[in-house]
C-alpha positions in Angstrom: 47.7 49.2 -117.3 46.3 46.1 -117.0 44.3 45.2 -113.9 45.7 42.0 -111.6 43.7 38.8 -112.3 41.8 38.2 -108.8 41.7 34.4 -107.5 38.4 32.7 -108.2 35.8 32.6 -105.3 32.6 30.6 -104.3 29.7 33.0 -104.6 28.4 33.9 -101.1 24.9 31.8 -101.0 21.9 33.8 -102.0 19.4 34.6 -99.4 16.3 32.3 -99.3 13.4 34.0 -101.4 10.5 35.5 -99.6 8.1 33.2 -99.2 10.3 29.7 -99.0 11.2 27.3 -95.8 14.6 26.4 -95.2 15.7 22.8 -93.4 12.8 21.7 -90.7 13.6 20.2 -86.9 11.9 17.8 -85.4 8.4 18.5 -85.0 6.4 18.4 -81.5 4.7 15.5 -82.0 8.5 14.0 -82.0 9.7 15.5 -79.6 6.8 14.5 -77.4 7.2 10.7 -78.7 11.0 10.5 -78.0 10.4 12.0 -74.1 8.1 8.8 -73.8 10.3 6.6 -74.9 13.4 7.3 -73.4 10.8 7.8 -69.7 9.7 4.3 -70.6 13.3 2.9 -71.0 14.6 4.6 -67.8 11.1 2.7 -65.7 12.3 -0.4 -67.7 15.8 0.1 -67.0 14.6 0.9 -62.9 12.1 -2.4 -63.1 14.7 -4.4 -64.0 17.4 -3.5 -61.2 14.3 -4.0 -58.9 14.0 -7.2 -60.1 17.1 -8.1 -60.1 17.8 -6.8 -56.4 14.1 -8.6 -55.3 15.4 -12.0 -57.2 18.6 -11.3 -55.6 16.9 -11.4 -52.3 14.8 -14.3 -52.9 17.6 -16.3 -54.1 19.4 -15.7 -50.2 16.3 -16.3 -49.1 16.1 -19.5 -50.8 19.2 -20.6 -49.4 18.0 -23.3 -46.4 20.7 -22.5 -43.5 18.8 -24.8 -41.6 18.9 -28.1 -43.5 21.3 -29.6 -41.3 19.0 -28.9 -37.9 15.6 -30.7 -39.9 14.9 -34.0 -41.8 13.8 -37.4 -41.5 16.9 -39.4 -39.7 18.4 -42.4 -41.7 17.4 -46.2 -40.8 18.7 -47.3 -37.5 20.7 -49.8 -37.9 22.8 -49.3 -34.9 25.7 -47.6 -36.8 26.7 -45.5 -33.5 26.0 -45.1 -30.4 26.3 -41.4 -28.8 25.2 -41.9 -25.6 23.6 -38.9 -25.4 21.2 -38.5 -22.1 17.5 -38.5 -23.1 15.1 -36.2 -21.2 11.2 -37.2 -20.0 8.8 -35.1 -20.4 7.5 -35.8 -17.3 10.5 -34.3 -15.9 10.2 -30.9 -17.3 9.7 -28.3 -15.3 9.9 -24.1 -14.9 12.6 -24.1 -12.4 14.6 -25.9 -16.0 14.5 -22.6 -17.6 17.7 -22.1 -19.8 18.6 -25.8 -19.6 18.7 -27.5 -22.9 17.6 -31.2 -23.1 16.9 -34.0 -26.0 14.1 -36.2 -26.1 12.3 -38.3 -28.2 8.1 -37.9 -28.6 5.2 -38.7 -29.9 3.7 -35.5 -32.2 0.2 -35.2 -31.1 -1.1 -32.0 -31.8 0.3 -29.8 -34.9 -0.6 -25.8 -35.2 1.2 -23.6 -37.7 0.5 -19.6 -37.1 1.6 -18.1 -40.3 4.5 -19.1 -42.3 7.3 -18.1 -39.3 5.6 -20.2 -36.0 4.4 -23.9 -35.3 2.9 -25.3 -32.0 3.8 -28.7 -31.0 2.3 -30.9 -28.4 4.5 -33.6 -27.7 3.6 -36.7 -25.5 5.3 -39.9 -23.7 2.6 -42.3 -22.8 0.9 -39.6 -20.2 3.0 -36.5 -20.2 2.8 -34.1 -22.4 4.5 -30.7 -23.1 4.0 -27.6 -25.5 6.8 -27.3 -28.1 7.7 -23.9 -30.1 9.1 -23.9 -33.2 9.7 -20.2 -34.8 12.1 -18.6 -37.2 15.3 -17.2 -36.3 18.5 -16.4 -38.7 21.1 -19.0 -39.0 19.2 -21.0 -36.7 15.4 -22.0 -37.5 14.3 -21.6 -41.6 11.2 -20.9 -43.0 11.5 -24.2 -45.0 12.0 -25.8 -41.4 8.8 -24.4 -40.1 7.0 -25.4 -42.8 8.4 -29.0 -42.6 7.5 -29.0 -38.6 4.1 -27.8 -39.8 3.2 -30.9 -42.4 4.5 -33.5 -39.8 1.7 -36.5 -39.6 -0.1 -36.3 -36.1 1.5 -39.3 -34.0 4.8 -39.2 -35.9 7.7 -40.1 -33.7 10.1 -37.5 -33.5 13.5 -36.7 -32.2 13.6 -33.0 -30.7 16.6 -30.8 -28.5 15.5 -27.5 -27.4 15.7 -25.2 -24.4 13.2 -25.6 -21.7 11.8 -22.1 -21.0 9.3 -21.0 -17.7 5.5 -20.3 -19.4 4.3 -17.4 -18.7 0.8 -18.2 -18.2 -0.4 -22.5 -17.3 -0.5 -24.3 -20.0 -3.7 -26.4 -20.2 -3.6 -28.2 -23.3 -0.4 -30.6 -21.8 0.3 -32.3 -18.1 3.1 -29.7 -18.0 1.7 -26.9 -17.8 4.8 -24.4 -16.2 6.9 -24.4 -18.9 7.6 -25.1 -22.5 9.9 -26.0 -25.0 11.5 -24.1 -27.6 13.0 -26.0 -30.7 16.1 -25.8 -32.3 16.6 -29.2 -33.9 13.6 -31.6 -35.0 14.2 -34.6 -36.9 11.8 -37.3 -38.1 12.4 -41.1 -36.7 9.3 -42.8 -38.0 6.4 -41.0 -39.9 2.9 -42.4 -41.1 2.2 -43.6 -44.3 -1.8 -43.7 -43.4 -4.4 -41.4 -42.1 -5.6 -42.6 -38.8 -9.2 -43.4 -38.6 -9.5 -40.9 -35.5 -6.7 -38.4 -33.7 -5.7 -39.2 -30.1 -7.0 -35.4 -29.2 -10.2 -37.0 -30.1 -10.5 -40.3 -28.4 -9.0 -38.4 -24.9 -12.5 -36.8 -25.2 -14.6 -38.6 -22.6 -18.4 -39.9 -23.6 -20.7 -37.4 -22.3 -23.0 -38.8 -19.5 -26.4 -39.6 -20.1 -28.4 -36.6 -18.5 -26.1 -34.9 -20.7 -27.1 -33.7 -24.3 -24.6 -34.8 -27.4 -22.8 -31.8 -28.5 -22.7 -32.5 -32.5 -19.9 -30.3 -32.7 -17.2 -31.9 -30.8 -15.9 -35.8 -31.8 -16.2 -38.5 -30.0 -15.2 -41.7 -30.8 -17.6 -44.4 -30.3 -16.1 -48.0 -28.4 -16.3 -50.3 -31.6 -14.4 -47.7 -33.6 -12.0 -47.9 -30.7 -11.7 -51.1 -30.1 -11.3 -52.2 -34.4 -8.4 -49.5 -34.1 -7.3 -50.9 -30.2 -3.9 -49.6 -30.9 -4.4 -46.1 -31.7 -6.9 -46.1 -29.0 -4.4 -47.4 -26.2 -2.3 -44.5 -27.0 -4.6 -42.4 -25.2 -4.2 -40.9 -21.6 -6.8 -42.8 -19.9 -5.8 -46.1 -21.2 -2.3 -45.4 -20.4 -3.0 -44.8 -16.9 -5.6 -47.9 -17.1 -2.4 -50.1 -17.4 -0.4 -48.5 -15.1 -2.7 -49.5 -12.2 -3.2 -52.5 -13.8 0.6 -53.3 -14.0 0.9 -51.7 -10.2 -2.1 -54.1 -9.1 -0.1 -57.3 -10.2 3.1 -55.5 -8.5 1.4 -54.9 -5.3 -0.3 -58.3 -5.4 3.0 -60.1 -5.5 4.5 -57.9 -3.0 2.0 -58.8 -0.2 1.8 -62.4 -0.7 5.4 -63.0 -1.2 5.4 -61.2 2.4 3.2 -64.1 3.8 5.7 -66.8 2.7 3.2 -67.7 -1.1 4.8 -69.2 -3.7 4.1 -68.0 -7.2 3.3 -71.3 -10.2 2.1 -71.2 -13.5 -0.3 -74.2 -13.9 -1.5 -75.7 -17.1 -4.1 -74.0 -18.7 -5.5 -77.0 -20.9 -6.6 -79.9 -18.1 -9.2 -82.2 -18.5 -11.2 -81.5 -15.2 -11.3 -78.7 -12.7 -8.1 -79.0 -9.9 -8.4 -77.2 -6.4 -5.2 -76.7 -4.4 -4.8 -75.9 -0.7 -1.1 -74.9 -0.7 -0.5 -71.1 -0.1 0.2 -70.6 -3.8 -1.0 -67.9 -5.8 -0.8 -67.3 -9.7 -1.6 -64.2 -12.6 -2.7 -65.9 -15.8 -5.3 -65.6 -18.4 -8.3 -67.3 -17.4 -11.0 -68.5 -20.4 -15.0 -68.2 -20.0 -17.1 -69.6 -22.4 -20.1 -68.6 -20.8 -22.1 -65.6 -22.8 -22.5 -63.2 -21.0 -22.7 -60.0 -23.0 -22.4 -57.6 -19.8 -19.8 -54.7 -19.6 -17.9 -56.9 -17.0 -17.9 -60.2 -18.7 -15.5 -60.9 -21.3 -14.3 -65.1 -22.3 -10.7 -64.3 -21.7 -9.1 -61.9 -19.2 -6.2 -62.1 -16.7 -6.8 -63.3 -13.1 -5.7 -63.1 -10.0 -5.9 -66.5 -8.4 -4.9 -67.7 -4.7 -5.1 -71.0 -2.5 -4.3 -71.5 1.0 -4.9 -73.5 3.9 -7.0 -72.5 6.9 -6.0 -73.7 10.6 -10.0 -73.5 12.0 -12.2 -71.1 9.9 -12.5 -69.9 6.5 -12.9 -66.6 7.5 -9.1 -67.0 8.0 -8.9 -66.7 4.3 -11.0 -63.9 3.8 -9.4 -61.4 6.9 -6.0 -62.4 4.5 -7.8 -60.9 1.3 -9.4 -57.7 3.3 -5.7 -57.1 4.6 -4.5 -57.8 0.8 -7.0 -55.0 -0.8 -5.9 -52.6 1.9 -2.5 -53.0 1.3 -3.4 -52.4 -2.5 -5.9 -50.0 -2.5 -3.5 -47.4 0.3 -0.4 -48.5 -2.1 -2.3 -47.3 -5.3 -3.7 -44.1 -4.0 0.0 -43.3 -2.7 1.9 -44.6 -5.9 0.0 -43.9 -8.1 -2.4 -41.1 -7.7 -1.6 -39.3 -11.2 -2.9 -42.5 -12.6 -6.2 -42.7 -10.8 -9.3 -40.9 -11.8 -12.8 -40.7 -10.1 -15.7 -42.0 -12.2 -19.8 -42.2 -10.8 -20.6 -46.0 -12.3 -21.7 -46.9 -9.0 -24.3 -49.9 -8.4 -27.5 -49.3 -6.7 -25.5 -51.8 -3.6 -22.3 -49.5 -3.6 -24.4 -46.1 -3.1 -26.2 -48.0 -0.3 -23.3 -48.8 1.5 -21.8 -45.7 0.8 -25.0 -44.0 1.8 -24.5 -46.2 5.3 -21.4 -46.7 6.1 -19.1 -44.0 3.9 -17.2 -46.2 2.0 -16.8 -47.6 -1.4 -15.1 -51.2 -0.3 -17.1 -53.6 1.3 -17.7 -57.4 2.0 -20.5 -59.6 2.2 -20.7 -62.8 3.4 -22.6 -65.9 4.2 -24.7 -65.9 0.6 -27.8 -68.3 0.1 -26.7 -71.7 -0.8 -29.7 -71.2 -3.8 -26.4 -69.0 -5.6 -23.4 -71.3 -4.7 -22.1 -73.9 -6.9 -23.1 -77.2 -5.3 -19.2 -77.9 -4.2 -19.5 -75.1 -1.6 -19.3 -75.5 1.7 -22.9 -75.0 3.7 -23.2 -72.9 7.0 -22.8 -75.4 9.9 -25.7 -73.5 11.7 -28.0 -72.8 8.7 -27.5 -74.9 5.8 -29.6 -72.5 3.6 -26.5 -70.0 3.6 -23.0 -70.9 2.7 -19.2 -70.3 4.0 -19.1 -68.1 0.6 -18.5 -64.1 0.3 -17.9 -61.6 -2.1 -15.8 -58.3 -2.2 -17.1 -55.4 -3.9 -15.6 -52.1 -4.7 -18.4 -49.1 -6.0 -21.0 -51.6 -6.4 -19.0 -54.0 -8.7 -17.9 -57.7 -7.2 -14.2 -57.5 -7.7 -13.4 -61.1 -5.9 -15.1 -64.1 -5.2 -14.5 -66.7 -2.7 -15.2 -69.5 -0.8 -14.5 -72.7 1.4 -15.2 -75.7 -1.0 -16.2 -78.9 0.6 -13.5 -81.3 1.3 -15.2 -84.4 2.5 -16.3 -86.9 -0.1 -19.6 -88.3 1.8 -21.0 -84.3 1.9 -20.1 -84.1 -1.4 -21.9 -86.5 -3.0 -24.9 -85.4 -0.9 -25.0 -82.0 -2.0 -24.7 -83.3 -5.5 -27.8 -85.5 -4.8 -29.8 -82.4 -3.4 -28.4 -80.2 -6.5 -28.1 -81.6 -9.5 -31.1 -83.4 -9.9 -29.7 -85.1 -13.4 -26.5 -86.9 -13.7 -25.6 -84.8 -16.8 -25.0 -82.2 -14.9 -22.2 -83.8 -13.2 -20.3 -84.5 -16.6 -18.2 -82.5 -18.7 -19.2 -83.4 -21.7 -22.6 -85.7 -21.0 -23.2 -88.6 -23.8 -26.1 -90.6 -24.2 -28.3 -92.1 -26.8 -29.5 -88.5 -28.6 -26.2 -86.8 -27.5 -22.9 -86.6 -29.2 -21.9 -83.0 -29.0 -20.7 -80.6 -27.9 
């Protein structure tokens, strides 16, 4: 019997022969290379999400939420009018704390401390006050402080802020109790220059002469201050200078509009000297073209004139000018006594008299004829002295005055005895080998 034909099947594979390898894996070396790689894709894939998160970051920091609190403010041209109430610095004060006010300064001091904190000092005319500008979320940017910081010194800003108590004096301003923090600065006129010297600098008194010149602090010298006169009026001292000078006129009118003067405003160009003896009085500018290179003489300054009458002696006129400075000198200390500062250029006559008689005002009178003009009136009982005095204040003449002689006969007398050549009595002489001036 036949056998059944079996299907045909694959032959099972052989065995690998002694002594052959079969399919390799990947080799250490490999496996060692692809661990670094995929370590340096997962840092790479980490850096970047750092990066992205830290620009992420920067970019909201970026973001100036600030911009509308900041800035220079556009030309005013009058195109509204707010009314908003302005504060003085002068005004400010500790028992303000909490209150916010708006005011417009003067930048005259500008300290950034680090990239988050900027100290202002702020002035009007006199007064000053310490501003603080630091950086708060939604409120003050970095991008503001660092605006505030690069502001030119004497730029004129526009500032509102809250008036807060200081915890300690401040030194560096005339308010010293409290301070103001910033929430809005804005810039209403900058500089497009460098000023030849800071205001800091030229509030720095001249040292006095015993006194040796510390190199390392400026001063400015008066010619530098005077070829830059309108930085240099700016400062505190000059400031108050014109406040007594503008409360001297004030004070000076006051009194003599008391005693029934009237105020004129004569010609200035004339072709002789006029003498009045109305009770008039007058402030002008008054012209000297003597030269006198002194630190009290200068060819054109404002004076402070008067004429009056007298009933029966001159001295009448003089007990009206002692009762004028009193009235001035009381008013000013009382008024003004911020303004007023004490200074030792005293004359070797003021310390005399203040050695004497403990005073710094004074009056002398009856001066030798030898230092009159010729026009002045002589003493009736020695004609070697004259009806003449002079005021003084610290050594310094501050007024001059005198009866002048009214009769024509004495006067041509004393021109006789004085001038010795009829030039002298002409404005302009002429004669054969003069033409000028």
């Amino acid at each position: 019997m036949a056998d059944a034909e079996q299907p045909n099947q694959d032959p099972a594979p052989a065995p690998p022969a002694e002594g052959t390898d079969g399919p390799k894996g990947p080799s250490k070396n490999e496996l060692k290379k692809r661990a670094k790689e995929e370590e340096k894709a997962r840092k790479a894939a980490e850096k970047a999400a750092k990066q992205a998160e830290a620009d992420a970051q920067k970019a909201a920091a970026d973001v100036d939420y600030a911009t509308e609190f900041y800035g220079k403010l556009p030309l005013n041209q009058s195109q509204s009018r707010p009314k908003r109430a302005h504060a003085r610095i002068a005004d400010l004060n500790a028992s303000m704390d909490g209150q916010s006010v708006l005011l417009r300064a003067r930048v005259q001091t500008s300290r950034a401390q680090g990239s988050k904190m900027v100290f202002l000092n702020l002035r009007q005319r006199t007064d000053s006050v310490q501003a603080l500008l630091s950086v708060a979320p939604e409120k003050v940017s970095k991008q503001m402080a660092k605006w505030a910081a690069g502001l030119s010194i004497e730029s004129i800003v526009l500032v509102e802020g809250t008036v807060k108590k200081a915890p300690e004096a401040i030194k560096s301003a005339t308010v010293q109790d409290a301070e103001l923090h910033i929430s809005q600065i804005h810039l209403v006129s900058g500089l497009e220059t460098v000023l030849p010297f800071t205001v800091d600098d030229a509030n720095r008194p001249e040292p006095p002469e015993t006194e040796a010149e510390d190199v390392q602090i400026k001063r400015v010298l008066l010619d530098t201050r005077l070829n830059n006169r309108v930085v240099d009026l700016r400062t505190q001292t000059n400031q108050a200078v014109f406040k007594l000078q503008h409360g001297i006129t004030h004070l000076f009118r006051e009194y003599l509009d008391g005693l029934g003067f009237i105020e004129i405003h004569s010609p200035k160009l004339q072709g002789a000297a006029t003498e009045s003896g109305a009770s008039v009085f007058e402030i002008g500018p008054v012209f000297r073209a003597e030269n006198a290179n002194t630190h009290r003489h200068m060819t054109e300054f404002i004076g402070l004139d008067l004429e009056m009458a007298f009933e029966e002696h001159y001295h009448e006129v003089m007990e009206l000018l002692d009762g004028l400075f009193l009235h001035m000198f009381r008013s000013l200390k009382q008024k003004y006594a911020n303004e007023i500062e004490t200074h030792h250029n005293e004359k070797r006559l003021g310390r005399i008299v203040r050695a004497k008689y403990d005073t710094d005002y004074f009056i002398i009178d009856k001066f030798p004829m030898d230092l009159r003009p010729f026009y002045t009136m002589p003493d009736p009982d020695d004609p070697t002295l004259s009806n003449s005095y002079d005021f003084f204040m610290r050594g310094e003449e501050i007024l001059s005055g005198a009866q002048r002689i009214h009769d024509a006969p004495c006067w041509l007398r004393r021109c006789s005895a004085r001038l010795n050549n009829i030039r002298r009595a002409s404005l302009f002489p002429r004669d054969p080998k003069r033409l000028e001036p």
